[in-house]
C-alpha positions as CSV (number, residue, x, y, z in Angstrom):
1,X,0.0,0.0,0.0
2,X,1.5,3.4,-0.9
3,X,0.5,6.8,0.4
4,X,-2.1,7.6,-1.7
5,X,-3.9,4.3,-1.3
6,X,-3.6,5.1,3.0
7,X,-4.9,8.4,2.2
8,X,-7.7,7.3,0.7
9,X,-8.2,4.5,3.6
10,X,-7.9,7.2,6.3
11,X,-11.0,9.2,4.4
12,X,-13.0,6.3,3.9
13,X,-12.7,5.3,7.8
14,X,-13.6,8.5,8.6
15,X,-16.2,8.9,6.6
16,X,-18.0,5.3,8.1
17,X,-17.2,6.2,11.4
18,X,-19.1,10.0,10.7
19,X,-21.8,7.7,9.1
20,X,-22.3,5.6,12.3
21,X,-24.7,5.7,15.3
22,X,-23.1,5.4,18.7
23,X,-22.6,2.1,19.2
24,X,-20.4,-1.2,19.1
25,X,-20.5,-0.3,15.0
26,X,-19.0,3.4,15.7
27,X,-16.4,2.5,18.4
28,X,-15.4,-0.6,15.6
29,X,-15.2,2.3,13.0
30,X,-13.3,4.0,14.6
31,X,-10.7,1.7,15.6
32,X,-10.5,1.5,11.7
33,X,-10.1,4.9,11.4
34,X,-7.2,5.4,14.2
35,X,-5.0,2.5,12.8
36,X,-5.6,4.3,9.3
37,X,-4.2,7.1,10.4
38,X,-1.3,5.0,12.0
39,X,-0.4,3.3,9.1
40,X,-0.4,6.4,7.1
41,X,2.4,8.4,9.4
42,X,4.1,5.3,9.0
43,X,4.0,5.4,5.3
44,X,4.7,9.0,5.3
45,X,8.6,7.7,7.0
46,X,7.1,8.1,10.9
47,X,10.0,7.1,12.6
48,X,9.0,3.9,15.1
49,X,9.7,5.7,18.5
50,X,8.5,9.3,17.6
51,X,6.5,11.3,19.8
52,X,4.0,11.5,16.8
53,X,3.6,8.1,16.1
54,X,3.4,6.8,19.8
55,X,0.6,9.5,20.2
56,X,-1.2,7.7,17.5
57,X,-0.5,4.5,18.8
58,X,-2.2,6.0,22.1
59,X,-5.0,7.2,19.9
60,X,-5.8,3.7,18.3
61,X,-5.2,1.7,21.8
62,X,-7.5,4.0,23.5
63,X,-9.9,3.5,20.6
64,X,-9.7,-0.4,21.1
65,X,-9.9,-0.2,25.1
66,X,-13.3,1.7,24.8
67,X,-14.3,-1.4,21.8
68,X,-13.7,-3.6,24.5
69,X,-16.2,-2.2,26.7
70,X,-18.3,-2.4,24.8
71,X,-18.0,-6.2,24.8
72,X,-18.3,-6.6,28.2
73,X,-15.3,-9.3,28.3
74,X,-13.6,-8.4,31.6
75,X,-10.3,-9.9,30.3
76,X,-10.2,-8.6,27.3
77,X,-11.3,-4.8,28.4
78,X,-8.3,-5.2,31.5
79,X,-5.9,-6.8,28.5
80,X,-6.8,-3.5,26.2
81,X,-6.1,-1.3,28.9
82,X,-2.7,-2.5,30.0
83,X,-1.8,-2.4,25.8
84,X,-2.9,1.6,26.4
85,X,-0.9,2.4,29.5
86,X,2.0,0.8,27.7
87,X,1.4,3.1,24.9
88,X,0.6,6.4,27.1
89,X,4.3,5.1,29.5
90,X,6.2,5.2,26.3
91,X,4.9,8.5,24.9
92,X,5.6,10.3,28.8
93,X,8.9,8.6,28.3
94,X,9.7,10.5,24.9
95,X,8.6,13.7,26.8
96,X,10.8,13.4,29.1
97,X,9.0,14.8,32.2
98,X,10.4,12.7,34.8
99,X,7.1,13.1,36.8
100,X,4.8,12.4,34.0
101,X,6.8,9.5,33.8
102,X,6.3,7.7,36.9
103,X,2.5,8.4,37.0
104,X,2.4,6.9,33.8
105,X,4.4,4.2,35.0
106,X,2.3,3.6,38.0
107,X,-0.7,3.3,36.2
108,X,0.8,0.8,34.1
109,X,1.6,-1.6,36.8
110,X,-2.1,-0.8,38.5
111,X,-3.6,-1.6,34.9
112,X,-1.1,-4.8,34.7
113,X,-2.1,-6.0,38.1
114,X,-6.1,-5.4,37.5
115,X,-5.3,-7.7,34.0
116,X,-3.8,-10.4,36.8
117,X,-6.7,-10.3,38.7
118,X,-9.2,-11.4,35.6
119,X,-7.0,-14.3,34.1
120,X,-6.8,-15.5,37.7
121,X,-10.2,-15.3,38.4
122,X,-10.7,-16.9,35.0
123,X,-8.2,-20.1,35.6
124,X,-10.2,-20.4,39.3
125,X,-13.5,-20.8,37.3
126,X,-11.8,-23.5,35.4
127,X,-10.8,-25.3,38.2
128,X,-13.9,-25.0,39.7
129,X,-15.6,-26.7,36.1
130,X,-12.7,-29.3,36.7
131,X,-13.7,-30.2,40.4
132,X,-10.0,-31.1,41.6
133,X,-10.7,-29.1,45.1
134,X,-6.6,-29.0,45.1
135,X,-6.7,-27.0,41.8
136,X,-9.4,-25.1,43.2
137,X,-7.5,-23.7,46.4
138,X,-4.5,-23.1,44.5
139,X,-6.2,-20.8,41.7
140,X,-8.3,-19.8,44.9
141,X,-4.5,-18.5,46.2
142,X,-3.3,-17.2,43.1
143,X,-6.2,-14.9,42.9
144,X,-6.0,-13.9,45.7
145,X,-2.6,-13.2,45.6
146,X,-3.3,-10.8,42.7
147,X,-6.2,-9.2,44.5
148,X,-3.7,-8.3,46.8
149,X,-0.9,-6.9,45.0
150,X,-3.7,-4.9,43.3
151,X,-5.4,-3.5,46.2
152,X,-1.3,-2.4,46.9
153,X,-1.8,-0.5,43.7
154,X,-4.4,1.3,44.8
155,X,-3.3,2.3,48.4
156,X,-6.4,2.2,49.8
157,X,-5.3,0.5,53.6
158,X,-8.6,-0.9,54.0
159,X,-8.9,-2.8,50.8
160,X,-5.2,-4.0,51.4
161,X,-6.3,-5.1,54.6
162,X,-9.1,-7.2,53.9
163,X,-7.4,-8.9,50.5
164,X,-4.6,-10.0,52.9
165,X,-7.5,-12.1,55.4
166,X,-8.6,-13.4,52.2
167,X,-5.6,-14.0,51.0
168,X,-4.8,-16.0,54.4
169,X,-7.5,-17.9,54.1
170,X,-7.6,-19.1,50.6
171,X,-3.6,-20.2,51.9
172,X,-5.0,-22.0,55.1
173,X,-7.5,-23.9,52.5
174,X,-5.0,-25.1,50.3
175,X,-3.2,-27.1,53.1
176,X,-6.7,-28.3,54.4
177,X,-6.9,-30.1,51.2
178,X,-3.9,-31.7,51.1
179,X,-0.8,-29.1,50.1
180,X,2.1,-28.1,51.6
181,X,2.4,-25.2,54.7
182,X,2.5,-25.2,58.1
183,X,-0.5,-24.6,59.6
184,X,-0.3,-23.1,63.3
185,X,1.8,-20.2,60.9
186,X,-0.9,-19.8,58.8
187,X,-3.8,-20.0,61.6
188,X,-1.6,-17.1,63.4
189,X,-0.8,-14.8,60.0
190,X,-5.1,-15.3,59.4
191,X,-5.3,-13.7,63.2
192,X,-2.7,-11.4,62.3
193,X,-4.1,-10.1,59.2
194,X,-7.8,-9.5,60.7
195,X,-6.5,-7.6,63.9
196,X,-4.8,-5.5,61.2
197,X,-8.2,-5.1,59.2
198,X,-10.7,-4.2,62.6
199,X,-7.6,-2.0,63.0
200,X,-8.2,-0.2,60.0
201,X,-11.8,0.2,60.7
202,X,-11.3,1.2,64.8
203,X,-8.6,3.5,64.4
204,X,-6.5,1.1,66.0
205,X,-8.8,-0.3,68.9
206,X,-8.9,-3.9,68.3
207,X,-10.0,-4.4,72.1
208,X,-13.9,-5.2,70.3
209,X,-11.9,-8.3,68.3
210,X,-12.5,-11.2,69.7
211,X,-16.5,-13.0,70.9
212,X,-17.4,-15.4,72.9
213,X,-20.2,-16.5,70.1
214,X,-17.2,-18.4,67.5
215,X,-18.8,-17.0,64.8
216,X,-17.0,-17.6,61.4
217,X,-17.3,-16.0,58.0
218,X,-19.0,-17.8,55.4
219,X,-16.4,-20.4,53.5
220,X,-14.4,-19.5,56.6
221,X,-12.1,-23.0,57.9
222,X,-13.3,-24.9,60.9
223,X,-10.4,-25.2,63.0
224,X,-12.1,-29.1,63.7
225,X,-12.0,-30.0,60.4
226,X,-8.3,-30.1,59.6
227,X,-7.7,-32.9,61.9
228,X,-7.2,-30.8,65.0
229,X,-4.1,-29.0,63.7
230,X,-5.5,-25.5,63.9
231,X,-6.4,-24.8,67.6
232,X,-7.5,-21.6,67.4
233,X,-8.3,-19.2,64.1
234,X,-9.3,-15.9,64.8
235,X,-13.2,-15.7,65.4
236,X,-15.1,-12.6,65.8
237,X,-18.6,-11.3,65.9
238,X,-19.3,-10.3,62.3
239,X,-22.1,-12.7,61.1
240,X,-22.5,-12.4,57.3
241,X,-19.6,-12.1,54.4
242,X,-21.7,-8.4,53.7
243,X,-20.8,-7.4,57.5
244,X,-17.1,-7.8,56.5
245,X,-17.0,-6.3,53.0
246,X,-18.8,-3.3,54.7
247,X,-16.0,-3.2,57.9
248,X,-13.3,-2.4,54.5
249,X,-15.7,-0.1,52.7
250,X,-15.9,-2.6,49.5
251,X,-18.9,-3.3,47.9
């Protein structure tokens, strides 16, 4: 294709994507229209890392994120991001601007981390199709490991908080169904990581921790179950999975 024929594509994409309603058929146009132009400055001797071609590049992965919205495909709309805050790192890099820079950097590795969250959550739903309960706990622990380092991204302390107990737990369920850890560790790093979370919510008062009632958490472990090797996991009074999602301000 020469430059004439790329001209010509750039006005015919812009001419369907003027032509469209809003809609899956406009944000599809004009994904047409942005790699079009891309391909033309290309043509036209763009070289490969110049600020003008990387801000097209932005242009045309910015134009596929919103496509993938559209779709609804959680993976695919977190893959499509990550591919733009690749693109928008290596444009703030040409410009130079240390700051720019590392904001664009740390919204990178937040966008990166969110993508690790939904092809975790995606190989636990396998598992669960599969019905190996080992499988199951360990994509359980991978996701939640991702949760985690995801909720880091986002600093909120509350969030961090309450993916570490989940974390912890999904861990303590692994060796419940047959893998490797040391229990009375993990039992102790689960009490650890709720003081921590209460913590969060009291200011630092965790004198209101502990009940009398051994109330558990929904899918929480019963200490009786694992043949007596967990003595004692934290209990408190919160009585519903909502109660404790609440406590972290999560929905």
């Amino acid at each position: 294709m020469d430059t004439t024929q790329a001209v010509a594509r750039v006005t015919q994409a812009m001419n369907e994507w003027l032509l469209k309603d809003d809609g899956v058929e406009k944000a599809q146009a004009l994904v047409r229209l942005r790699q079009a132009e891309h391909d033309l400055a290309v043509l036209e001797g763009a070289e490969s890392e110049s600020p003008t071609l990387t801000r097209l590049l932005v242009k045309l992965k910015h134009a596929e994120h919103a496509l993938a919205k559209r779709g609804g495909d959680k993976q695919k709309v977190a893959e499509a991001l990550v591919k733009l805050r690749d693109a928008e790192h290596a444009l703030a890099k040409q410009g130079g601007d240390k700051e720019k820079i590392a904001e664009a950097l740390v919204r990178l590795k937040d966008a990166e981390h969110a993508l690790a969250v939904e092809q975790r959550r995606a190989q636990h739903a396998h598992a669960q199709d599969e019905g190996n309960q080992k499988k199951i706990a360990l994509a359980l622990v991978r996701l939640r490991e991702a949760e985690h380092a995801h909720a880091q991204d986002e600093g909120n302390q509350k969030k961090i908080a309450l993916a570490l107990v989940r974390l912890k737990e999904a861990e303590l369920q692994t060796v419940a169904n047959g893998g490797q850890g040391d229990l009375d560790r993990l039992s102790k790093e689960l009490e650890t990581a709720r003081l921590a979370l209460l913590s969060q919510q009291n200011d630092g008062d965790t004198s209101n921790f502990f009940s009398s009632e051994s109330v558990h958490l929904p899918g929480m472990l019963n200490p009786n179950s694992i043949a007596g090797s967990i003595e004692r996991v934290c209990q408190s009074s919160w009585r519903c999975e909502s109660d404790f999602q609440a406590l972290a301000g999560m929905p």
